[in-house]
C-alpha positions in Angstrom: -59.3 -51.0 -157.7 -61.5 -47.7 -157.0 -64.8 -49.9 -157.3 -63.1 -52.8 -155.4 -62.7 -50.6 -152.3 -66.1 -48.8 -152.4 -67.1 -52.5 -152.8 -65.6 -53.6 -149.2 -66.7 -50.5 -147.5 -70.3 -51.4 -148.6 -70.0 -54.7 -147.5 -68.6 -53.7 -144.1 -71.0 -51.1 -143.1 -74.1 -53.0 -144.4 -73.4 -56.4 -142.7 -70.4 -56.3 -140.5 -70.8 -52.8 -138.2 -74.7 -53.4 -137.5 -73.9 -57.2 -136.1 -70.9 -55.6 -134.4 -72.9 -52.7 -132.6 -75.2 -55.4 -131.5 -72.1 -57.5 -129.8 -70.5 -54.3 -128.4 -67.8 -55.2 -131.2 -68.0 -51.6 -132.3 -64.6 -50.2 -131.7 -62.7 -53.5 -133.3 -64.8 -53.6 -135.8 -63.8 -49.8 -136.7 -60.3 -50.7 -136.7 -60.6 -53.7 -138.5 -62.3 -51.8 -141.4 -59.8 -48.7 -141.4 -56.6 -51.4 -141.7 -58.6 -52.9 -144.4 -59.5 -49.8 -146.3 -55.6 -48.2 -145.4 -53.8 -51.9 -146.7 -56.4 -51.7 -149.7 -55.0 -48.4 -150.1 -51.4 -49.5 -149.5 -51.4 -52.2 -152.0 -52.8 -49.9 -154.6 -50.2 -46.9 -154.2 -47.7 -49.6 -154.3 -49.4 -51.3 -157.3 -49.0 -47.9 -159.0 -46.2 -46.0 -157.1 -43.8 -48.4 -155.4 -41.1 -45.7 -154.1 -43.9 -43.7 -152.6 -44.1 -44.2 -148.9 -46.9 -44.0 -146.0 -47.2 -41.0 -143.7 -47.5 -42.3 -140.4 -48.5 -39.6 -138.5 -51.6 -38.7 -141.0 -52.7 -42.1 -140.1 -52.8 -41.9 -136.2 -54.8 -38.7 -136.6 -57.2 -40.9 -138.6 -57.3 -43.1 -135.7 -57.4 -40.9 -133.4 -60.7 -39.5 -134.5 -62.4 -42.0 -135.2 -61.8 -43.1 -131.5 -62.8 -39.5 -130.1 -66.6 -40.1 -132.1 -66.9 -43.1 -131.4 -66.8 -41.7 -127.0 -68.5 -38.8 -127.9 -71.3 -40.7 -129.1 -71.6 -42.9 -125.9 -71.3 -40.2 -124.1 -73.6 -37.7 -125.2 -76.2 -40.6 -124.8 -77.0 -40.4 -121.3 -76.4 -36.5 -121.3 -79.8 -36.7 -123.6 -81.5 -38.6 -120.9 -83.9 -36.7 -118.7 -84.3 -36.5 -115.2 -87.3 -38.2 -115.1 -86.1 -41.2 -116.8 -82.9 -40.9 -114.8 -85.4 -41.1 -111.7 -87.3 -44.0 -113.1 -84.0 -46.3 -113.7 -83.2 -45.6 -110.3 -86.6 -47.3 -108.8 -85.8 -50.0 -111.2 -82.2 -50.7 -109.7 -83.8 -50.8 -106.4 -86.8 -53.2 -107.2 -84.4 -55.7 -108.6 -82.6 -54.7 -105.2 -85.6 -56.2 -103.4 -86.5 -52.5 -101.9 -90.1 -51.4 -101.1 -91.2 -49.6 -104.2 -94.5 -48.8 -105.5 -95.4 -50.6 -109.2 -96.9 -47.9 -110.7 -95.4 -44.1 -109.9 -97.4 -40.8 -111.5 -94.8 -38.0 -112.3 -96.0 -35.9 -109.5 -94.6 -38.4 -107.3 -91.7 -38.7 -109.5 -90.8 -35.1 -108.9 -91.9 -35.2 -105.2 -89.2 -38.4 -105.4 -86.4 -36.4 -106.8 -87.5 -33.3 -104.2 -86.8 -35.1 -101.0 -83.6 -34.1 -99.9 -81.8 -37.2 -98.7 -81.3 -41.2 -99.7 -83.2 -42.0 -96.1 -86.2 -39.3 -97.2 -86.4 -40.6 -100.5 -86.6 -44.8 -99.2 -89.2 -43.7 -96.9 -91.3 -41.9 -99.3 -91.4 -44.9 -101.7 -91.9 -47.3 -98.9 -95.0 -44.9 -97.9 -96.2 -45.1 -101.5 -95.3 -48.6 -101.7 -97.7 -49.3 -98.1 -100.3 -47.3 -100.2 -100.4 -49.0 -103.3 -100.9 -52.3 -101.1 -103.8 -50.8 -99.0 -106.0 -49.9 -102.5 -105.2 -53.5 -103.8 -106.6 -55.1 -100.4 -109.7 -52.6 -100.3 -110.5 -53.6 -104.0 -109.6 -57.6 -103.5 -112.3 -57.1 -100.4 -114.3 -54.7 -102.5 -115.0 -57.4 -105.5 -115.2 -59.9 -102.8 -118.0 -58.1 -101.3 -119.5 -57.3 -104.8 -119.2 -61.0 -105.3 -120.8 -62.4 -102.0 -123.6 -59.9 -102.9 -124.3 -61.3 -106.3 -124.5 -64.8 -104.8 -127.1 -63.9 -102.3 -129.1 -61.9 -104.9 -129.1 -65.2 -107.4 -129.7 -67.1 -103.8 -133.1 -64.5 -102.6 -133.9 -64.9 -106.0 -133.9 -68.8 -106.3 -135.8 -68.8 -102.6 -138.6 -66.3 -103.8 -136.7 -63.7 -100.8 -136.8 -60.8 -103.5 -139.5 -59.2 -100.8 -137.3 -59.2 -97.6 -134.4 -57.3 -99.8 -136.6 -54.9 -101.0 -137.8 -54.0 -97.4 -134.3 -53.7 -96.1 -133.5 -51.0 -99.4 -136.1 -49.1 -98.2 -135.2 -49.1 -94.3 -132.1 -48.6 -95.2 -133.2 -45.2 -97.3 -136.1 -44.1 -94.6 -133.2 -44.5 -91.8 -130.7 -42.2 -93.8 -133.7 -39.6 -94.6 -134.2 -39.3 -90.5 -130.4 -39.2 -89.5 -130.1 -36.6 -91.6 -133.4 -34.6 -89.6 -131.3 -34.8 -87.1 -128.4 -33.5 -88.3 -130.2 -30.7 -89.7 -131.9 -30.2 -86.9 -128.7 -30.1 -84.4 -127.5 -27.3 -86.9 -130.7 -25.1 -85.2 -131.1 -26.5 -81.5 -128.2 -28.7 -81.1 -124.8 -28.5 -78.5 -121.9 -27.1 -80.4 -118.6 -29.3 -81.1 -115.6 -28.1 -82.3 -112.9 -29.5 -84.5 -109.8 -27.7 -84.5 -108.4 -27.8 -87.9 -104.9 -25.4 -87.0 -102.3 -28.4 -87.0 -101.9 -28.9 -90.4 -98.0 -27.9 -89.9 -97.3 -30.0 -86.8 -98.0 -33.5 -89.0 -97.0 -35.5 -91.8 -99.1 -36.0 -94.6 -99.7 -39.3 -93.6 -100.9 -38.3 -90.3 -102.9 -36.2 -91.7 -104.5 -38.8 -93.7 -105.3 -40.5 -90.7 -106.9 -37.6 -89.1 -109.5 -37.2 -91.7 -110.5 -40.7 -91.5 -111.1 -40.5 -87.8 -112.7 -37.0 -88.2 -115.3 -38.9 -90.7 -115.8 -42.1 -88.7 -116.7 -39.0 -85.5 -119.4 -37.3 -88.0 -120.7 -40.9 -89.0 -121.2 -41.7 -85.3 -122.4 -38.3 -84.4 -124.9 -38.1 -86.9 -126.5 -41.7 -86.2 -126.9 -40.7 -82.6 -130.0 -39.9 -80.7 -129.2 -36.3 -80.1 -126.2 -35.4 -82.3 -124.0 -32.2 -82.1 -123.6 -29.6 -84.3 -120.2 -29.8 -85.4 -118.0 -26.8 -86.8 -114.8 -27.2 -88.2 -113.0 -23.9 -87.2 -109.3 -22.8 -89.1 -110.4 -24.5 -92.2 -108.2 -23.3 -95.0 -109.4 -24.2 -98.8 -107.0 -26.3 -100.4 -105.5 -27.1 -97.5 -103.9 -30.9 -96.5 -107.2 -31.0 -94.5 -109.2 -30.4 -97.4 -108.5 -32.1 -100.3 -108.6 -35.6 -98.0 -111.7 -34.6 -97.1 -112.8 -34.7 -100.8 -110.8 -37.8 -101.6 -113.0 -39.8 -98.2 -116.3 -37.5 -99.2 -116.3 -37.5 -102.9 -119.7 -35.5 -104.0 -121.0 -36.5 -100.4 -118.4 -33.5 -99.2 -120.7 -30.4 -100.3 -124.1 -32.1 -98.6 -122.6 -32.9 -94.9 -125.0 -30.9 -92.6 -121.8 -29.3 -90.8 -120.6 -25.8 -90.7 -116.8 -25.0 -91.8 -115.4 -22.2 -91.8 -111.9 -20.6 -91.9 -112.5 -18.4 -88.6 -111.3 -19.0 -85.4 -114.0 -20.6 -82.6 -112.9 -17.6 -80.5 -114.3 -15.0 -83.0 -117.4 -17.5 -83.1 -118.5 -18.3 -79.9 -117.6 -16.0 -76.2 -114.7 -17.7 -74.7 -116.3 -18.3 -71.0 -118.7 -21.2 -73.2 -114.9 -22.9 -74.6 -113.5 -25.8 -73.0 -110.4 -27.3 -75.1 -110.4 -30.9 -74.5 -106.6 -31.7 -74.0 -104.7 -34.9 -72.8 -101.7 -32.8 -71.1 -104.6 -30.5 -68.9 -104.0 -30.5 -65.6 -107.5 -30.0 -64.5 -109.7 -33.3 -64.8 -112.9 -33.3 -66.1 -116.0 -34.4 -63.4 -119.3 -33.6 -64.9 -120.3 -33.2 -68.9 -121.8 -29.3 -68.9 -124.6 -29.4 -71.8 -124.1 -25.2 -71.9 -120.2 -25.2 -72.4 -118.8 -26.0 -76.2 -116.3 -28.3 -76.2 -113.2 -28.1 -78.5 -112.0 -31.1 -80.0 -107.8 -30.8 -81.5 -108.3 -32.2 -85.3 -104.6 -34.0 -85.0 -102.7 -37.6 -85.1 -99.6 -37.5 -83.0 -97.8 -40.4 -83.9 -94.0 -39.1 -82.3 -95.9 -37.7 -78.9 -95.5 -34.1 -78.9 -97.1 -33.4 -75.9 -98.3 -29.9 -74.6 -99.2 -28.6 -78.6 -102.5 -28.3 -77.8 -102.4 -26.9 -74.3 -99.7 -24.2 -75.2 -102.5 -23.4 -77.8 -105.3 -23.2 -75.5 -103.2 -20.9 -73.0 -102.0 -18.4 -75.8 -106.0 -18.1 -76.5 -106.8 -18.1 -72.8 -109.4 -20.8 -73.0 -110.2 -23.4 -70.5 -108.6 -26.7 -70.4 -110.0 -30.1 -69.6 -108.7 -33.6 -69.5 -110.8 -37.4 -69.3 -110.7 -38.8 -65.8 -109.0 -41.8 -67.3 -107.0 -42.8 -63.8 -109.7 -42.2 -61.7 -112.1 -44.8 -63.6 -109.5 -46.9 -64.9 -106.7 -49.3 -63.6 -103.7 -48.0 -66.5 -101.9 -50.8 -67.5 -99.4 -49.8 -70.8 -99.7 -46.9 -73.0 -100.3 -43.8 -73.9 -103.3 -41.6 -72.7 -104.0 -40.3 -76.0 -107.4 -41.2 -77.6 -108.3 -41.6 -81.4 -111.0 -38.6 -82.5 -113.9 -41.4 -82.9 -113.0 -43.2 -79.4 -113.3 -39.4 -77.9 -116.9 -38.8 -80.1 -118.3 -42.0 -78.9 -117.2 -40.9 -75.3 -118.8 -37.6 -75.6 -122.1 -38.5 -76.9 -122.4 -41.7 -74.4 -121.8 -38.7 -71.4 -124.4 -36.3 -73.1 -126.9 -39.0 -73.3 -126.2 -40.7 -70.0 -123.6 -38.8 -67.8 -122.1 -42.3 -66.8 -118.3 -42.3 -66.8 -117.8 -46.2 -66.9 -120.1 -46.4 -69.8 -118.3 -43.4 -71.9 -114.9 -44.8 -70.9 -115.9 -48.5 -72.4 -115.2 -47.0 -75.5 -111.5 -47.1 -74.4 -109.1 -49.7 -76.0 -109.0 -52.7 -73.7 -105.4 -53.2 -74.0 -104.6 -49.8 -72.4 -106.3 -50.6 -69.2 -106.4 -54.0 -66.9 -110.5 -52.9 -65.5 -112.5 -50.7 -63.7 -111.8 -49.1 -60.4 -114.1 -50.8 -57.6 -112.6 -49.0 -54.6 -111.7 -45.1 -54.0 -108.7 -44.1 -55.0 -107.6 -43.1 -51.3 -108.2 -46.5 -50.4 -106.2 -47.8 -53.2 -103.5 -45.4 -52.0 -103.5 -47.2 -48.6 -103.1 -50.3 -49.1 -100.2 -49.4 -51.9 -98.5 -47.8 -49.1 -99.1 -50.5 -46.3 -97.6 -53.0 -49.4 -94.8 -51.2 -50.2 -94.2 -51.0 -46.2 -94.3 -54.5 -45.6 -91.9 -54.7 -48.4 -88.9 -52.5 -46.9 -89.3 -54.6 -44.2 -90.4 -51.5 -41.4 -92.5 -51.8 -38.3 -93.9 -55.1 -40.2 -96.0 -56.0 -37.1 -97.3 -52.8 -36.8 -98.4 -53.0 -40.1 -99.6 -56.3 -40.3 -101.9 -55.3 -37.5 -103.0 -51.9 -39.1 -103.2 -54.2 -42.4 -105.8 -56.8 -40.4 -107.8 -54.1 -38.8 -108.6 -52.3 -42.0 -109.0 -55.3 -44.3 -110.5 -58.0 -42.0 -110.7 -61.4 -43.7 -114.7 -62.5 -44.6 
């Protein structure tokens, strides 16, 4: 009876309990095979003992126990789990959700994830990651598209005998680079001194920091294929800074060859402070002439929420000089902000140093900020805006009718 028993426990825990763990029939399962083994049992003390009886009470503790591993077990299984893996189930759930997250997450991002401090903070982080992911798919689709389009017209050149031509414009191409950078190197020795303020590290998001360093590198493109470039400093330049290591992720080995000076002093301790002028949209004194002798100081920031009056509070604590584009004088302001991108005020800057013409600097501005150029004076502009809003309200309308005629007689 011994072996018969031992026989039917085999049998259960070989065949029976793995099937059942695979159902979630676990806990049944146990049962069923404790009854079994206990009415096995039974009929054998009965078999041999008839007058002997069962002790109920042992048996519940049996039960019981079993029961309490049984919990433990499932329980101590996601205890074991770490938070890592407790972060990636989450980003799971909420792909299947349909939320905006990145395919593929490095742990660093992981722990930055688990770091952000609320539900909101965390959805915008993966939706930023998520926008980022997308962007390096696009640049490499347009990247192999380009590589492609390349190929063809190297078989093409090939085919036609136009091997020549290519090899001419690889060349130009090299001789051209060779002489924009004489001039950048030359602009370090004779050339007008720009500044790039590089304090604001603290007043933006990483992201809009991002966005700084690629306008700051489409400025030293521009500047350095220019006629007469300037020699460009970037002043509060901390190593390992925000600043820094986009600069090396835009740059790459290019970063230790630019022909610009940085430096982690201030542009106060650098140059006398009678020569600075902080170029500033919130200055209340306009800007009329481009000065070739005063060094102009350029705030290295993206303001996406508008804080306005940052960099003018930081020009007054130094005591420097403030200056602001003549954008309403030249321009007819239709919607927007007056804020310009670092490139758009670059290309402005260099078209005034090599010209001194206003309306051609300010063509650089977006057209959808402004409806055209001013034509008249802006005390004309002012009169006639008056003598409208006049006519209007309904006052004196002959009078100004009249006054209207006399000024603006028809042709």
């Amino acid at each position: 009876m011994q072996s018969a028993n031992m026989l039917l426990r085999k049998i259960v825990r070989s065949s029976v309990l793995p099937f059942a763990a695979q159902h979630g029939m676990k806990k049944d399962l146990f049962l069923l095979s404790r009854t079994l083994s206990l009415s096995l049992c039974l009929k054998q003390d009965k078999s041999c003992e008839p007058s002997e009886k069962l002790d109920l009470d042992e048996w519940k503790k049996v039960m019981k126990s079993g029961l309490q591993e049984e919990v433990s077990e499932t329980v101590s299984e996601p205890k074991e789990l770490s938070s890592l893996a407790a972060a990636r189930e989450t980003l799971e759930m909420w792909r299947l959700a349909g939320r905006a997250v990145p395919e593929n997450i490095s742990e660093e991002q992981l722990k930055t994830f688990m770091e952000c401090p609320s539900k909101s903070a965390k959805k915008k982080y993966l939706k930023y990651l998520h926008l980022k992911e997308l962007h390096k798919k696009n640049d490499k689709r347009k990247m192999d598209e380009k590589r492609e389009r390349k190929l063809e017209a190297q078989d093409q050149a090939s085919k036609t005998g136009e091997t020549k031509k290519s090899s001419f414009v690889c060349m130009w191409s090299s001789t051209m680079d060779k002489a924009y950078n004489w001039r950048a190197a030359q602009s370090m020795i004779f050339g007008q001194p720009l500044v790039f303020d590089m304090s604001y590290e603290k007043e933006m998001s990483v992201r809009e920091v991002t966005n700084t360093v690629r306008q700051i590198v489409l400025s030293e493109s521009c500047n350095r294929r220019s006629v007469d470039p300037f020699h460009i400093h970037f002043c509060n330049f901390k190593d390992d800074s925000l600043y820094h290591r986009e600069f090396i992720k835009q740059y790459r080995e290019a970063w230790g060859k630019l022909l610009i000076t940085v430096t982690d002093q201030c542009y106060t301790e650098i140059f006398p402070k009678d020569k600075l002028i902080y170029l500033t949209a919130d200055s209340p004194k306009v800007m009329k002439t481009f000065d070739h002798d005063k060094i102009y100081i350029v705030g290295s920031m993206v303001d996406k929420s508008i804080k306005t009056g940052v960099s003018l509070a930081r020009a007054k604590r130094l005591g420097l000089e403030t200056a602001a584009f003549p954008l309403e004088k030249y321009l007819l302001w239709s919607t927007g902000a007056k804020n310009l991108t670092l490139d758009q005020v670059m290309h402005i800057l260099l078209t005034l140093k090599d010209t001194a013409d206003w309306k051609k600097a300010l063509e650089f501005v977006p057209k959808r900020k402004y409806c055209g150029f001013v034509n008249k004076p802006v005390k004309e502009l002012k009169k006639t805006l008056d003598l409208i809003n006049t006519l209007k309200l309904g006052k004196r309308q002959e009078e100004v009718q009249k006054q209207f005629a006399k000024s603006y007689p028809k042709k």
